[in-house]
The first five atom37 places (N, CA, C, CB, O) and aatype in JSON, in Angstrom:
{
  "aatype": [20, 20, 20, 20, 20, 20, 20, 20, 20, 20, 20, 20, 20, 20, 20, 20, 20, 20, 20, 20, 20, 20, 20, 20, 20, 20, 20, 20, 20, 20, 20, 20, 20, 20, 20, 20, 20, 20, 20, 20, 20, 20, 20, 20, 20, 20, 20, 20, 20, 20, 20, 20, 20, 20, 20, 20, 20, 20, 20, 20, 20, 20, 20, 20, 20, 20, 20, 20, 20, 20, 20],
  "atom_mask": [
    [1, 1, 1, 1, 1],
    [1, 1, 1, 1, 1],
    [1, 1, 1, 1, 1],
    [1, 1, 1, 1, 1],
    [1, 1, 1, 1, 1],
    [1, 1, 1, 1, 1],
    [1, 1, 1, 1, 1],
    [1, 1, 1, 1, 1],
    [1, 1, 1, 1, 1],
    [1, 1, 1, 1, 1],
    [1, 1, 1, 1, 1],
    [1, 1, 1, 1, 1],
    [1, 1, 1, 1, 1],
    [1, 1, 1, 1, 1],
    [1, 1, 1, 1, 1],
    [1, 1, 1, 1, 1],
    [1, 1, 1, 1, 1],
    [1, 1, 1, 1, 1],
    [1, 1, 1, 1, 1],
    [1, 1, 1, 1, 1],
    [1, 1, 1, 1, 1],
    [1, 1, 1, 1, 1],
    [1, 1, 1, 1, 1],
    [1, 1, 1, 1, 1],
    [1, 1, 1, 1, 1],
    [1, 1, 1, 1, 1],
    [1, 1, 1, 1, 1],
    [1, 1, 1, 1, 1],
    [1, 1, 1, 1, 1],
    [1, 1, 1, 1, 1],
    [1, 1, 1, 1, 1],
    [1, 1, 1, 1, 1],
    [1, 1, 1, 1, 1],
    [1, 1, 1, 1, 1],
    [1, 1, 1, 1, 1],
    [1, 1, 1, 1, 1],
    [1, 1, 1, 1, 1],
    [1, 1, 1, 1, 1],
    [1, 1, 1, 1, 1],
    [1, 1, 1, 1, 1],
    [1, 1, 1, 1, 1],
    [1, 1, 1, 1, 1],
    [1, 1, 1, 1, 1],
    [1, 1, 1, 1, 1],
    [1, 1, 1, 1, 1],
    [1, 1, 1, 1, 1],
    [1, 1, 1, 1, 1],
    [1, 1, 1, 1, 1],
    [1, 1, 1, 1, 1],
    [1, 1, 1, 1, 1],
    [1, 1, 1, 1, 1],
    [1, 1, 1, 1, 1],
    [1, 1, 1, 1, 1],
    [1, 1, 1, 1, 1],
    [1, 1, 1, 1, 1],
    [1, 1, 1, 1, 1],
    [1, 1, 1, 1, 1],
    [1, 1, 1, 1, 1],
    [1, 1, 1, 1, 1],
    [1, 1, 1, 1, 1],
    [1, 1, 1, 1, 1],
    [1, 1, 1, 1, 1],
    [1, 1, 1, 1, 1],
    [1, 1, 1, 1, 1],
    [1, 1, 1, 1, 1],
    [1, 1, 1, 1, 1],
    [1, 1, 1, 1, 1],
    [1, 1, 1, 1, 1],
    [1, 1, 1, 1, 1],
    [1, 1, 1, 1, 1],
    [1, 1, 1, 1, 1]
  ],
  "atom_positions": [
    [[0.84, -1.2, 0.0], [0.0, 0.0, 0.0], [0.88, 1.25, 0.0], [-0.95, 0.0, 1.23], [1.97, 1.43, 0.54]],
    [[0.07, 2.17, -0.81], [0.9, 3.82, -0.58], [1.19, 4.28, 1.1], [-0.34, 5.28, -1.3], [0.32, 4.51, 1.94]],
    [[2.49, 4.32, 1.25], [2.35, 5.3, 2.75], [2.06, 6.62, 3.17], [3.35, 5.36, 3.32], [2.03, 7.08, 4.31]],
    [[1.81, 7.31, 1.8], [1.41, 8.61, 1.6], [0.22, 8.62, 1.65], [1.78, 9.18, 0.57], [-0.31, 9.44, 2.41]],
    [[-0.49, 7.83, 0.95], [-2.01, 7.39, 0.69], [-2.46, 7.18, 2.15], [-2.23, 5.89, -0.31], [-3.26, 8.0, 2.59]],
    [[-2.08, 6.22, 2.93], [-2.44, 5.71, 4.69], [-2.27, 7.25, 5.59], [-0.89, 4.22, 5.48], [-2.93, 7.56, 6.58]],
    [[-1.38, 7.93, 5.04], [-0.9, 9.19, 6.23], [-1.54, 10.02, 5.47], [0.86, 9.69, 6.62], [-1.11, 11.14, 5.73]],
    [[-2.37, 10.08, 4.63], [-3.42, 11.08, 4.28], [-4.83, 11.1, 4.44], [-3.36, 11.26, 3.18], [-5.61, 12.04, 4.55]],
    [[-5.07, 9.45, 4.45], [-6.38, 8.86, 5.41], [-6.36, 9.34, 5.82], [-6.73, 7.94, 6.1], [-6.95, 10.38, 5.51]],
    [[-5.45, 9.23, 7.46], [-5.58, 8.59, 8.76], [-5.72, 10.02, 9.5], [-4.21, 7.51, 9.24], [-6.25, 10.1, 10.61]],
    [[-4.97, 11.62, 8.53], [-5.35, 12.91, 9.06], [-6.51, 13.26, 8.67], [-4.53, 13.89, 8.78], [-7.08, 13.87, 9.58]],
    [[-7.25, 13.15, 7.56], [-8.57, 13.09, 6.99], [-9.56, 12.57, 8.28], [-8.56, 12.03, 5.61], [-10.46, 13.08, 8.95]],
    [[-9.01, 11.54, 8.23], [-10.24, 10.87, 8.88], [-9.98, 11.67, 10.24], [-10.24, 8.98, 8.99], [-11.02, 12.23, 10.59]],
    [[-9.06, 11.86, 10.99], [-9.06, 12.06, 12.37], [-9.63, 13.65, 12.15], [-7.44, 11.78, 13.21], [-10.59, 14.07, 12.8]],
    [[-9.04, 14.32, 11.33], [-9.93, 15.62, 11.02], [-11.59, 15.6, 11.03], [-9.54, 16.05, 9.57], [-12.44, 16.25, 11.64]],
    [[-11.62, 14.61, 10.12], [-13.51, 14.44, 10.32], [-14.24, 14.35, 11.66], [-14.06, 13.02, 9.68], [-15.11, 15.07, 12.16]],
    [[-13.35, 12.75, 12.26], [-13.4, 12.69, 13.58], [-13.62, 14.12, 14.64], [-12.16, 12.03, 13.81], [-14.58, 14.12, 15.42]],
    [[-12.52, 15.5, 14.58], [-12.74, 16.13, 15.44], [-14.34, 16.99, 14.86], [-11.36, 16.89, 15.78], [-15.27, 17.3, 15.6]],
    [[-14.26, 17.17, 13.67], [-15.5, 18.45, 13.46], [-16.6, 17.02, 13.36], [-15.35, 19.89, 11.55], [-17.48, 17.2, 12.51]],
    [[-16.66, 15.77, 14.04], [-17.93, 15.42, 14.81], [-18.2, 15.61, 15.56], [-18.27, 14.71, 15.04], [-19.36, 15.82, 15.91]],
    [[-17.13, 15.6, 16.23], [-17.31, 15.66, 18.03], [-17.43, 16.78, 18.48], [-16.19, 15.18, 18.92], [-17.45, 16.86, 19.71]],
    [[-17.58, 18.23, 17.54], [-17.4, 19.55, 17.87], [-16.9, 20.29, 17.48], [-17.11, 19.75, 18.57], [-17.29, 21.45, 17.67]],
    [[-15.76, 20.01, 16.69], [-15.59, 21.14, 16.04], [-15.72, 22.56, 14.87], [-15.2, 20.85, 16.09], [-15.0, 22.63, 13.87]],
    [[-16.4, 23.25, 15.11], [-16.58, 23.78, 13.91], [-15.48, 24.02, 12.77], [-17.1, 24.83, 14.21], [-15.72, 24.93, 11.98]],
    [[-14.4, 23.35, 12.63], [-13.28, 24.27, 11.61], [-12.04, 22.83, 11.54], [-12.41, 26.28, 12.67], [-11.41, 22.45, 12.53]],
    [[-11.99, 22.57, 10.98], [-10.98, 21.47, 11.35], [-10.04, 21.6, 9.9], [-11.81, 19.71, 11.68], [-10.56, 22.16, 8.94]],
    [[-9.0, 21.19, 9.81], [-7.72, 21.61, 8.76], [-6.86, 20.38, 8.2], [-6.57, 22.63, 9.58], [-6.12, 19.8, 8.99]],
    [[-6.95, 19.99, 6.94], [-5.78, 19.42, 7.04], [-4.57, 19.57, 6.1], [-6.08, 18.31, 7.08], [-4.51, 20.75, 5.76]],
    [[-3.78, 19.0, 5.67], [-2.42, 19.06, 4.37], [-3.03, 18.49, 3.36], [-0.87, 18.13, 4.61], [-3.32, 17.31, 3.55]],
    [[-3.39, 19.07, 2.08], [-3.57, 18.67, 0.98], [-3.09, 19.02, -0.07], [-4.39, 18.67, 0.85], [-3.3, 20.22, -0.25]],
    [[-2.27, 18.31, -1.28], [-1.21, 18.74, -1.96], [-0.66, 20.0, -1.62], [-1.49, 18.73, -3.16], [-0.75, 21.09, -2.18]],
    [[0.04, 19.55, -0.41], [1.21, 20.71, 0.56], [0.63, 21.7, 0.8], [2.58, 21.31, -0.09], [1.44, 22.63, 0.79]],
    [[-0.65, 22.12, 1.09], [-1.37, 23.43, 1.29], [-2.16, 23.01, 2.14], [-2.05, 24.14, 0.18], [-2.76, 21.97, 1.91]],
    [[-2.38, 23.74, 3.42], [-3.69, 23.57, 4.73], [-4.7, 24.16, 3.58], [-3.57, 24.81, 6.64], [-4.67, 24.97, 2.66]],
    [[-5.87, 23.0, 4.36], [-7.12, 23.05, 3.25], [-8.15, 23.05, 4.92], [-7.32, 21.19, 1.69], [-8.28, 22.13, 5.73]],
    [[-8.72, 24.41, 4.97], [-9.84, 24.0, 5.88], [-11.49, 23.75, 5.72], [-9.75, 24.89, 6.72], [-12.04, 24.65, 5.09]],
    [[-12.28, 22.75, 6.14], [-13.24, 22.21, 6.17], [-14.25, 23.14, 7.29], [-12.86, 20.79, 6.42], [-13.76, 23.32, 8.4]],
    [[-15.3, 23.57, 7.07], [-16.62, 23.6, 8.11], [-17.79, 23.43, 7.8], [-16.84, 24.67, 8.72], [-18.02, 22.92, 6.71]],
    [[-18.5, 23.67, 8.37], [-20.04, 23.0, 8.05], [-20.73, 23.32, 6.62], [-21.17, 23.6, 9.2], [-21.69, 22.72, 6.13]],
    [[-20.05, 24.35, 6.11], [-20.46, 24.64, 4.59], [-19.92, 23.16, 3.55], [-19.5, 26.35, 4.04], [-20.41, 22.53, 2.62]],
    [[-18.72, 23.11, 4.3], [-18.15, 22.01, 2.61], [-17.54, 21.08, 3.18], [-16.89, 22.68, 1.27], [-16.54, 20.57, 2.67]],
    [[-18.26, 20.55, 4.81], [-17.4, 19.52, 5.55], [-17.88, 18.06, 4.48], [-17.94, 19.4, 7.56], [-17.31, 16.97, 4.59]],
    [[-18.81, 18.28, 3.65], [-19.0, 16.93, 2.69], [-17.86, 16.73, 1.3], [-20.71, 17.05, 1.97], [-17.9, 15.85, 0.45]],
    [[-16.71, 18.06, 1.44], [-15.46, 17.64, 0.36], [-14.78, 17.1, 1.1], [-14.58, 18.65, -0.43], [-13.94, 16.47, 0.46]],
    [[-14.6, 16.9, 2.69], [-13.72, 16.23, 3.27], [-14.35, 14.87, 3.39], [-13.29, 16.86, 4.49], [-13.64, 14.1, 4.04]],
    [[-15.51, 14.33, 2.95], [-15.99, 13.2, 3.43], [-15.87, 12.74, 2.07], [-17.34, 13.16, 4.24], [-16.04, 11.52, 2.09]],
    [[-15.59, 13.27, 0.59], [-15.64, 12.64, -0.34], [-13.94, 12.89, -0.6], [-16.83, 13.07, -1.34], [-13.44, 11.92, -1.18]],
    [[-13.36, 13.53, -0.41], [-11.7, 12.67, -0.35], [-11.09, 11.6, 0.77], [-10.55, 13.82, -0.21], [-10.09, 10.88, 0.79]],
    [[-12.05, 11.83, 1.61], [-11.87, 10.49, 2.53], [-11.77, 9.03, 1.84], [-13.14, 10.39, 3.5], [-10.97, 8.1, 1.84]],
    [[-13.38, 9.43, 1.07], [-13.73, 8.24, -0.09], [-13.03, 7.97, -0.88], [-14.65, 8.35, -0.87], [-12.57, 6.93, -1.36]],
    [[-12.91, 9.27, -1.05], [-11.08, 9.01, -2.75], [-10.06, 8.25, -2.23], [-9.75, 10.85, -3.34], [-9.78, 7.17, -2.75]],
    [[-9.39, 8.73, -1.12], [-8.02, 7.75, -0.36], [-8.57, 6.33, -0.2], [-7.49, 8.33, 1.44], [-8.05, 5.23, -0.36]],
    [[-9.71, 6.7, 0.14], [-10.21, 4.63, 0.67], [-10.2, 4.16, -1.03], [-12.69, 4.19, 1.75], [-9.31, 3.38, -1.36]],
    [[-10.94, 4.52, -1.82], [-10.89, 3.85, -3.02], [-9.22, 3.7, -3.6], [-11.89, 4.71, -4.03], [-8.79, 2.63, -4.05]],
    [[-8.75, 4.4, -3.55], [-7.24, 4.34, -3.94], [-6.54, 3.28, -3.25], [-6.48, 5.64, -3.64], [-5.76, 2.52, -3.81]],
    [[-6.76, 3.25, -2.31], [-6.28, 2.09, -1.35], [-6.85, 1.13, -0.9], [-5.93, 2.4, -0.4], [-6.47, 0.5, 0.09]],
    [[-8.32, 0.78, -1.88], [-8.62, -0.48, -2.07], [-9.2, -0.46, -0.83], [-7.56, -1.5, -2.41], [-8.79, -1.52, -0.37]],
    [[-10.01, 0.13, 0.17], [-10.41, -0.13, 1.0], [-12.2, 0.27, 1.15], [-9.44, 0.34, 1.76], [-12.7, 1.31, 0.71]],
    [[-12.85, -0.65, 1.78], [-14.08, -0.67, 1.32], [-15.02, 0.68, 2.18], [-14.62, -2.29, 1.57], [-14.8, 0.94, 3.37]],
    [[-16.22, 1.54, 1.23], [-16.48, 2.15, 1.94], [-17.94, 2.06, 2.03], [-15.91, 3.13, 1.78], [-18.87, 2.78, 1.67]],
    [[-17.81, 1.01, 2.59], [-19.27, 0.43, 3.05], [-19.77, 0.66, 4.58], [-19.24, -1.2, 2.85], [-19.17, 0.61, 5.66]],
    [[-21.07, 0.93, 4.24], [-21.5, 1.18, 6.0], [-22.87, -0.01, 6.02], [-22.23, 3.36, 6.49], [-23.5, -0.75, 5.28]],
    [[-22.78, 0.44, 7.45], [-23.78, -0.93, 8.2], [-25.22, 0.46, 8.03], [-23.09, -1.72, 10.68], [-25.47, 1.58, 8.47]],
    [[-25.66, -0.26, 7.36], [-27.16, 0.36, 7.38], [-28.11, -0.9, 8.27], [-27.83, 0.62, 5.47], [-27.71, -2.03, 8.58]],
    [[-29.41, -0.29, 8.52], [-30.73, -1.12, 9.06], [-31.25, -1.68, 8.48], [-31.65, -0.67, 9.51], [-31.5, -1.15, 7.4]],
    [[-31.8, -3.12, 8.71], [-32.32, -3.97, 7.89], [-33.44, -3.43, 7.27], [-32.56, -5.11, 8.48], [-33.91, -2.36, 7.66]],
    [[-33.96, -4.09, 6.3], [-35.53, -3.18, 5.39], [-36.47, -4.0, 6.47], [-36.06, -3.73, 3.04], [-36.37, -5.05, 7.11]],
    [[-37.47, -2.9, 6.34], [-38.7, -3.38, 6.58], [-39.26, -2.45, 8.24], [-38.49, -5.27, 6.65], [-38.45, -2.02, 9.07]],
    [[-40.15, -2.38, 8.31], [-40.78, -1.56, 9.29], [-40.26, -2.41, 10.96], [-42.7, -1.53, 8.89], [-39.4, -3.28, 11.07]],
    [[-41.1, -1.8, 12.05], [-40.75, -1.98, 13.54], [-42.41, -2.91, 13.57], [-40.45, -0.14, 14.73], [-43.37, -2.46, 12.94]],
    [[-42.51, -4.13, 14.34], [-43.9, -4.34, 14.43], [-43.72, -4.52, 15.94], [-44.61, -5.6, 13.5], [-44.7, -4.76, 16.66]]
  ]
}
């Protein structure tokens, strides 16, 4: 695997991580330039998240709820 590719996840993601938990403004290195994220365009940081996982072959699948109603 790319080690550039993993150490660009892994700030991505922990970036996302903080502007869940609270933060409004979170920053990271993207082609050598701080790129900051907030609630306006925090969904370009969630779709280069996607880009690194696809590049690196890693699946970006989530656990959704089974179909069908509550009886």
């Amino acid at each position: 695997m790319n080690f550039q590719l993993e150490q660009n996840l892994k700030e991505a993601e922990a970036a996302y991580h903080l502007y869940q938990t609270g933060r409004s403004v979170v920053s990271i290195t993207k082609n050598n330039r701080s790129v900051e994220y907030n609630r306006a365009n925090i969904h370009q940081l969630k779709t280069y998240i996607d880009d690194l996982r696809a590049q690196l072959g890693i699946s970006n699948s989530r656990r959704r709820r089974p179909a069908g109603g509550f009886c």
